[in-house]
C-alpha positions in Angstrom: 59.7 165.4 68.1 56.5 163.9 69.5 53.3 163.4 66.5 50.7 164.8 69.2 51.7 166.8 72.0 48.9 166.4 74.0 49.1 163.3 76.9 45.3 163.2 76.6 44.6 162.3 73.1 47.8 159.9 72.7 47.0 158.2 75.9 43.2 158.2 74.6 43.7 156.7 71.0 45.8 153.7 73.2 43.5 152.8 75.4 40.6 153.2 72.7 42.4 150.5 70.9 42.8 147.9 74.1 39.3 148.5 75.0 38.0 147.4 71.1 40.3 144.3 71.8 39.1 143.5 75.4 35.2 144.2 74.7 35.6 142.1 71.2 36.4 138.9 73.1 34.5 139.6 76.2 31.6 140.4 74.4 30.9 136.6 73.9 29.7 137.1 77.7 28.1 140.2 77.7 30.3 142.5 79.7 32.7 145.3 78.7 36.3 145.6 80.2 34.8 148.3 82.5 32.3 145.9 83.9 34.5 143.1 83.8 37.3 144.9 85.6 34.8 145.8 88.3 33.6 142.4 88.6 37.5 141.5 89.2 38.4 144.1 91.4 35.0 143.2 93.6 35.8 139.6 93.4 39.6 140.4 94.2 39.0 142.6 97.5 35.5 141.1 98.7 33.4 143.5 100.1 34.3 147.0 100.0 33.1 150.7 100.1 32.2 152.3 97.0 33.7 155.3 97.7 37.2 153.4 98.5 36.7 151.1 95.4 35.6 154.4 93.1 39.5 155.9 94.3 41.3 152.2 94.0 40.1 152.4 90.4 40.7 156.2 89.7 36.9 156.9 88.8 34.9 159.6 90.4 31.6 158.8 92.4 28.8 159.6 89.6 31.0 157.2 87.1 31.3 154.3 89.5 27.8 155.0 89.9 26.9 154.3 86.5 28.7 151.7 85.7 27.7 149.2 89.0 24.3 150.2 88.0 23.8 147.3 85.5 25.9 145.5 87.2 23.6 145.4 90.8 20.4 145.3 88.4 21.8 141.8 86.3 21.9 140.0 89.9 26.0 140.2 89.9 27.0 142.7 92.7 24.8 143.1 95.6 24.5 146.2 98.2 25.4 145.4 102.0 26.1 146.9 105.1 29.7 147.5 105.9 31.3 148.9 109.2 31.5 152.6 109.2 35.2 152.1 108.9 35.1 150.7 105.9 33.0 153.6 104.8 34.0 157.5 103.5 31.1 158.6 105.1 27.5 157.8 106.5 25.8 158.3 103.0 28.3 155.3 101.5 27.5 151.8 101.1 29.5 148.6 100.3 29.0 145.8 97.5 30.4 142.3 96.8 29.9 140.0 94.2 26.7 137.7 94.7 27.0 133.9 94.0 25.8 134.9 90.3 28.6 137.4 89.9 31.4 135.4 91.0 30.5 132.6 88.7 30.2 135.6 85.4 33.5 136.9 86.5 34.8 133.1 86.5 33.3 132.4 83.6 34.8 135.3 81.7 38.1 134.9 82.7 39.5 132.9 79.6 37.8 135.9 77.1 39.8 138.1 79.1 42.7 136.0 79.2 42.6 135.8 75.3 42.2 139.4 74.8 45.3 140.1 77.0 47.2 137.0 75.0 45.9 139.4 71.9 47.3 143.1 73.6 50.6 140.8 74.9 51.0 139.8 71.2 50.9 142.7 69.3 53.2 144.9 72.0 55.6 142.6 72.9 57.0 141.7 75.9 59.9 144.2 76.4 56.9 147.1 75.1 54.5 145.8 77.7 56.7 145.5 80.8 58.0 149.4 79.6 54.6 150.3 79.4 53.2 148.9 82.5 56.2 150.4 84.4 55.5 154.0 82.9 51.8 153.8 83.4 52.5 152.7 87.2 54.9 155.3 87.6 52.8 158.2 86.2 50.1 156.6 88.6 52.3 156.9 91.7 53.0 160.9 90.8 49.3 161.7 90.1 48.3 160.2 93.5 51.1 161.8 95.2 50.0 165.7 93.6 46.2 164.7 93.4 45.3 167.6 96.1 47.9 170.3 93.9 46.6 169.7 90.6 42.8 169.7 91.5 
């Protein structure tokens, strides 16, 4: 029998614990894993909508919001104009990372690299490939119900 029944908290209290790794050792350059992970996903895709880049990273407008907030206001994403295809809708805008945010994501690459070295470590690599797939397959079947469960 499972200890908690409820996906929420179990999920919670594991990604509570990877967060305190990935924040310890990016701390050293003043980001969080949030703010790093947007930094990377910006970086990764170049410019992009919000709205699209919000769904890519399964956050809801307000929270993606919040967190490129101090992100735009450190100098390391700027706003731009993007084609209205690119957009959701007329109210949307895009971002990229400016000159000064591609070097902080570059330079805190190795902190992240060491705090995934740290998460690797302490799961294992036949727990971390298991986990990954699991996580990617519960991913795929909350996308694919999104519109039936909210």
């Amino acid at each position: 029998m499972m200890k908690n029944e409820c996906s929420c908290t179990t999920l919670r209290q594991l990604t509570r614990k990877m967060t305190n790794i990935y924040d310890h050792y990016l701390a050293a350059d003043e980001l969080t894993i949030s703010q790093y992970s947007l930094l990377a996903r910006i970086g990764k895709y170049g410019p992009i909508g919000v709205i699209p880049l919000a769904n890519n990273m399964g956050m809801d407008r307000s929270t993606m919001s919040r967190t490129l907030k101090p992100l735009i206001g450190a100098g390391w994403i700027e706003t731009v104009d993007l084609p209205l295809e690119m957009l959701t809708d007329k109210r949307s805008f895009g971002v990229r990372l400016s000159a000064e945010g591609e070097r902080k994501w570059k330079q805190s690459k190795p902190n992240w690299r060491k705090a995934q070295d740290v998460i690797n470590t302490i799961l294992g690599d036949q727990t971390h490939h298991a986990l990954m797939s699991l996580v990617d397959d519960a991913n795929v079947k909350f996308e694919q119900n999104e519109t039936a469960t909210l």
